[in-house]
Structure formats: C-alpha cells, structure tokens
C-alpha positions as a Markdown table, in Angstrom:
| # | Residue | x | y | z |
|---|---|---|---|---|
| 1 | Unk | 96.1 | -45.7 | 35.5 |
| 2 | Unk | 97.3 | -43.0 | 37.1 |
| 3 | Unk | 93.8 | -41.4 | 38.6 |
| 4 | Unk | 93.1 | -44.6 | 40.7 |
| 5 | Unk | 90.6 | -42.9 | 43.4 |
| 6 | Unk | 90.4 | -44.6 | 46.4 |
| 7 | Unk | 87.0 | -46.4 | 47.4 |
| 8 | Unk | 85.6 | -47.4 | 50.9 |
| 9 | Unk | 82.2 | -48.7 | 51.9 |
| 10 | Unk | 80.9 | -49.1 | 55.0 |
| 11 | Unk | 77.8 | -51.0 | 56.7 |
| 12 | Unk | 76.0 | -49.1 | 59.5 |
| 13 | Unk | 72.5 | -50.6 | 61.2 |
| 14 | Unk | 71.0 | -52.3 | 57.8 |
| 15 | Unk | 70.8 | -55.6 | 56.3 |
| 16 | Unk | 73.7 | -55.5 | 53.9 |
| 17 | Unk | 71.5 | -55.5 | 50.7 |
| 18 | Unk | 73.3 | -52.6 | 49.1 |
| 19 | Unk | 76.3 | -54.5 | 49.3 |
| 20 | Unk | 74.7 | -57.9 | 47.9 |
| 21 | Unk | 73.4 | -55.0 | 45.1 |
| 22 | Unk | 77.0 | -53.8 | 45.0 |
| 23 | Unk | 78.2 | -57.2 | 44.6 |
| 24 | Unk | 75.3 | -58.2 | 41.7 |
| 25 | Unk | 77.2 | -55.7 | 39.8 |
| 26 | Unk | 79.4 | -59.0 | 38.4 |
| 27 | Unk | 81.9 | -58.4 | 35.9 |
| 28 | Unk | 81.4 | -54.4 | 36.3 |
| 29 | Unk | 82.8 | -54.4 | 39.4 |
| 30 | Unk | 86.2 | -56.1 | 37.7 |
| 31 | Unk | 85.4 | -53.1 | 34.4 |
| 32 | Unk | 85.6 | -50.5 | 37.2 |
| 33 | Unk | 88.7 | -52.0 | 39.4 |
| 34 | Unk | 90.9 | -50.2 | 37.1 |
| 35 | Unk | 89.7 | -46.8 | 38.4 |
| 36 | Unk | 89.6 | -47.4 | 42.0 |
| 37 | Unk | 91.5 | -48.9 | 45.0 |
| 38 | Unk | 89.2 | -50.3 | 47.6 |
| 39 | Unk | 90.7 | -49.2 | 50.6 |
| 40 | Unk | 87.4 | -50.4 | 53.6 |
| 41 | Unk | 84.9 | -52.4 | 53.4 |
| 42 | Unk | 83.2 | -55.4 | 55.1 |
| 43 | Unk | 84.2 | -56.8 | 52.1 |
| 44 | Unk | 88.1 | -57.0 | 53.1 |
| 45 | Unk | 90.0 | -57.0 | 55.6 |
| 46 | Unk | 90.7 | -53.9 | 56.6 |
| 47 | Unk | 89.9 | -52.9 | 60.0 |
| 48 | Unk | 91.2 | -49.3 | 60.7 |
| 49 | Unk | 89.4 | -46.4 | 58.4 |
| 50 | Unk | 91.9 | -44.6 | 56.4 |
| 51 | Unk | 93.2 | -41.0 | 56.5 |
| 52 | Unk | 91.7 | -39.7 | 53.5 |
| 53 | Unk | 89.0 | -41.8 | 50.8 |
| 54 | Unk | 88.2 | -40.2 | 47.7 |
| 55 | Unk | 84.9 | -42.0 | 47.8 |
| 56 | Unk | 82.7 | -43.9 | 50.4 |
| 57 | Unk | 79.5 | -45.8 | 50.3 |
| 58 | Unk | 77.4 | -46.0 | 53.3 |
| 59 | Unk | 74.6 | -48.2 | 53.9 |
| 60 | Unk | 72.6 | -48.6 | 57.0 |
| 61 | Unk | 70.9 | -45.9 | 59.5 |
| 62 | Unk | 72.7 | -44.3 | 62.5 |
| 63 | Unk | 71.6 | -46.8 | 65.3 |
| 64 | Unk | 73.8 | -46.8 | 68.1 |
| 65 | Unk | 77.2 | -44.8 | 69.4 |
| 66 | Unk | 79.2 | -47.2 | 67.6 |
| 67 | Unk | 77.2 | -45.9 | 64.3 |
| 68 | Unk | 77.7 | -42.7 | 65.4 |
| 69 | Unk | 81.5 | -42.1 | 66.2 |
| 70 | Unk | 81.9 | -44.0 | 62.9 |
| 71 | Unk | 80.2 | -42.1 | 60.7 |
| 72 | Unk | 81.9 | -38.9 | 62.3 |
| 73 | Unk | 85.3 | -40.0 | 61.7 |
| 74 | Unk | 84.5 | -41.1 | 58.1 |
| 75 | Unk | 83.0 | -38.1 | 56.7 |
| 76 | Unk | 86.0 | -35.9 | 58.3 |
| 77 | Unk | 88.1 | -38.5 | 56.4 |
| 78 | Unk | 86.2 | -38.3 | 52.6 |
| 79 | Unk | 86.1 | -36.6 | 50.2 |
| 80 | Unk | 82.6 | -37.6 | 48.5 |
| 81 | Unk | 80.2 | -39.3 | 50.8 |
| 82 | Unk | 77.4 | -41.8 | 49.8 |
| 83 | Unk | 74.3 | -42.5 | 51.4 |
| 84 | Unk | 73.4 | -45.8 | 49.9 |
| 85 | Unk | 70.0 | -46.9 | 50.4 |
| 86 | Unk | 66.5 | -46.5 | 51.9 |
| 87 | Unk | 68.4 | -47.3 | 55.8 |
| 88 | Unk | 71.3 | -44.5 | 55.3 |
| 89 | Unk | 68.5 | -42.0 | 53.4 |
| 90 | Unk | 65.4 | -42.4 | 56.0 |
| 91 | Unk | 66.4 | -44.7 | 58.7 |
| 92 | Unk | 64.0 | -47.0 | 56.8 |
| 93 | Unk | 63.6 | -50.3 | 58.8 |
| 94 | Unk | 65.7 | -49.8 | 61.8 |
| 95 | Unk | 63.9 | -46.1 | 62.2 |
| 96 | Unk | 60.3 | -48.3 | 63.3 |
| 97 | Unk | 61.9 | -48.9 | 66.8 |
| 98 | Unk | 62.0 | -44.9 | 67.0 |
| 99 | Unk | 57.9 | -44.9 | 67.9 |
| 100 | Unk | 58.8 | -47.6 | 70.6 |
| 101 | Unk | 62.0 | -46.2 | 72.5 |
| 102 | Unk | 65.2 | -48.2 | 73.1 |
| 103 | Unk | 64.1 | -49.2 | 76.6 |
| 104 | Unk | 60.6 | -51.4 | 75.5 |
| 105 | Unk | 62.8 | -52.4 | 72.3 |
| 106 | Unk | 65.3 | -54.3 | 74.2 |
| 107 | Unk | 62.7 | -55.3 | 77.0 |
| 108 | Unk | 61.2 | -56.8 | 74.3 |
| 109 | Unk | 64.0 | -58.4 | 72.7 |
| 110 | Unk | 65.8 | -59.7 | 75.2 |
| 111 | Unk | 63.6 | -60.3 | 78.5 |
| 112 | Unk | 59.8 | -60.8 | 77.2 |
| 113 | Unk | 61.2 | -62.8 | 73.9 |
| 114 | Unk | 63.7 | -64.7 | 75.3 |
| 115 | Unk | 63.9 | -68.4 | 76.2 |
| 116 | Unk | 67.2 | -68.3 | 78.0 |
| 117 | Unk | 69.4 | -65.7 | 79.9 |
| 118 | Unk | 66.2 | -63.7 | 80.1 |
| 119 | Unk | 68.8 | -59.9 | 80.9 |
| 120 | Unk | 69.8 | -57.2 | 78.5 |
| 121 | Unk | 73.1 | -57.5 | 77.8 |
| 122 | Unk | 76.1 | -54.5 | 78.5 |
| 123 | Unk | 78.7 | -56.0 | 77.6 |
| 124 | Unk | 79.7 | -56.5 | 73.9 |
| 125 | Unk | 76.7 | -54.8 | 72.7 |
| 126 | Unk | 77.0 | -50.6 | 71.2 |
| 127 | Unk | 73.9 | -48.8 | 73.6 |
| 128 | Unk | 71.3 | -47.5 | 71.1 |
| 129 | Unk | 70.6 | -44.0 | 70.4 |
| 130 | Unk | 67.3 | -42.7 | 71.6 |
| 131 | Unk | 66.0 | -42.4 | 68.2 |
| 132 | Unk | 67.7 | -44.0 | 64.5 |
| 133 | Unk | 69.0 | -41.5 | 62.5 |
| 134 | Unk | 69.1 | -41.9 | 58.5 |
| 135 | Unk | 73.1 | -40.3 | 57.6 |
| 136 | Unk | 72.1 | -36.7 | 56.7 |
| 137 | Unk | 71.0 | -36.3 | 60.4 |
| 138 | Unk | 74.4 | -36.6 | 61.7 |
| 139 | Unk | 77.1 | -35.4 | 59.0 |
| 140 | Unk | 77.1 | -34.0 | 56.2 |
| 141 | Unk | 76.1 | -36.2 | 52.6 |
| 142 | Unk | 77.1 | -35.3 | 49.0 |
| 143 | Unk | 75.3 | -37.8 | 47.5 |
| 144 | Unk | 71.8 | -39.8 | 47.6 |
| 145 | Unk | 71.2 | -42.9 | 46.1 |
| 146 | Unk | 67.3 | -44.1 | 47.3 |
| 147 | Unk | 66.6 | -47.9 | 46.6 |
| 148 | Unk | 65.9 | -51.1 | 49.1 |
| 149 | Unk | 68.5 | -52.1 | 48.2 |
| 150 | Unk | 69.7 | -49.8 | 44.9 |
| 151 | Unk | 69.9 | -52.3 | 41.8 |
| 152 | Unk | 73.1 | -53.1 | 40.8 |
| 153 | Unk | 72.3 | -51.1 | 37.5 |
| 154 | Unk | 72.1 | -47.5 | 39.9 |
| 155 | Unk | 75.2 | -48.0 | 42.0 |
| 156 | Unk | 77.6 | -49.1 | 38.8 |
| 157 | Unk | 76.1 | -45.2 | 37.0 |
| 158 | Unk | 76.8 | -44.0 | 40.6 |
| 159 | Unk | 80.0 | -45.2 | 40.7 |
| 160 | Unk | 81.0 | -44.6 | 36.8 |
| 161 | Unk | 80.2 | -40.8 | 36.9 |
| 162 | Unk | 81.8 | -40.8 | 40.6 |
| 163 | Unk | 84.9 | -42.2 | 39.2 |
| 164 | Unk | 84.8 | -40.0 | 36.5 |
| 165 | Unk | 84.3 | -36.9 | 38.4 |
| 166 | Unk | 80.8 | -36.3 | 37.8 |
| 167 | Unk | 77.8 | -35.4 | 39.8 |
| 168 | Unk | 75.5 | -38.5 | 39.5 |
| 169 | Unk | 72.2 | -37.9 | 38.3 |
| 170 | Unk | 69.8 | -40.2 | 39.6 |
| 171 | Unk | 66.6 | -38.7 | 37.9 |
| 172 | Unk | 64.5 | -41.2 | 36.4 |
| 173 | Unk | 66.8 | -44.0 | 37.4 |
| 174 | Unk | 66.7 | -44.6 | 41.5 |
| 175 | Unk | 63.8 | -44.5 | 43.6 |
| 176 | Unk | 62.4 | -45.8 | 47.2 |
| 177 | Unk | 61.5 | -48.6 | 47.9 |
C-alpha cells in the first residue's frame, strides 16, 4: 500500500494500560498493519525518536524533565498527536502527588518508607517537576482519547479514521474513567 503512515507511541509517567488496551486490540492490530509502519514505541526497539511521524500515541502525564524534553521534541516531530488516556488528558494518577510537592513525595518514598539505603537518589533518577502536567499543558494536542485505560474497541476507531484521514469522533464512544 502505498499510503503506509508512519505510527509511534510513547509511554510518559503512567502505568502502560493504554498500551495493554492497545495490545487487547488482537488480530486488528495485524488488520491495520497494512496501513501503518510503527516506527517508536516501548513496544520495539527503537531508541532514537524519528524525524517526522505521521501519527503518535502518548500515554502517561508530564512528570519529570525527562517527560518534558520528550514530549517537546515529539510534537515538533508529528504530524497528529494523541493524548491517550486519563494520565496524558488530566495527569490522572500521577497528578495526586501535585497537592503534596516533590520534596514530601520523595521524603516519603525514599527516607520515611524505606528499609534500606534510607537517601533520595540523584543519580539515575529524572528530577520531578513541581507539579504533573496532563500533555495539553505542555505542547500542543490534536487529538483526545479519555479512558483508564481506553478499550481496545476506542483506540482501533481512533486509529482506523486516523489512518484514514479522518478526525476521530469520540462522541458517545470514550469516556473518563
């Protein structure tokens, strides 16, 4: 086929249910194959993001600088950008440290929790933004697909119409939670 778009996804701060969803999707994923090359994903092994993707799914909130210089460089490099999920939507889960801060979180986590090596780390570990950010916050989004996680039913229409060159409509079909 000679419109073969090219397909990324990527996992921010989540819990990688959309991609479990994305992966429920069975043998639609192998119907749909045909019409897109997956070019990213922490599906494959693919570790550099590519020049230009037609399409790219992201799940997960904005957590840390890591999240953030990623998400940057992959909207300036697609073309139709996906926030996937109740995490990229509304920060969802990883948003509740927001009403806490980043220094009692990883107090918390590391010192008062911990049985051994009682010290947050530095090294090896992003440093957390101030506050979790859902994708909208930080660049721009094209599309919004609500769900925790979506069902595999909502991101096969996504992708269909996406593939097709369509707007998805989600109305009646996705929702929160």
């Amino acid at each position: 086929m000679s419109d073969v778009k090219t397909l990324a996804t990527v996992w921010l701060d989540g819990c990688s249910g959309c991609h479990m969803s994305l992966l429920d999707m069975d043998e639609r994923l192998i119907e749909l194959s045909s019409q897109f090359r997956l070019v990213y994903s922490p599906l494959v092994d693919c570790k550099t993001f590519p020049e230009h993707v037609d399409v790219t799914l992201v799940e997960g909130a904005v957590a840390s600088v890591d999240d953030l210089k990623k998400i940057r460089k992959i909207r300036e490099h697609t073309r139709v950008l996906v926030s996937l999920g109740d995490c990229a939507l509304t920060g969802n889960v990883s948003a509740m440290r927001n009403s806490c801060g980043v220094q009692l979180v990883m107090l918390r986590v590391y010192e008062q929790n911990a049985d051994l090596q009682k010290q947050v780390p530095t090294v090896g570990v992003p440093a957390l933004l101030e506050r979790v950010r859902p994708v909208h916050e930080v660049v721009p989004v094209d599309v919004f697909v609500p769900g925790c996680p979506p069902s595999a039913d909502t991101i096969y229409q996504v992708l269909s119409e996406l593939l097709a060159g369509k707007v998805p409509t989600l109305e009646g079909v996705a929702h929160f939670g």
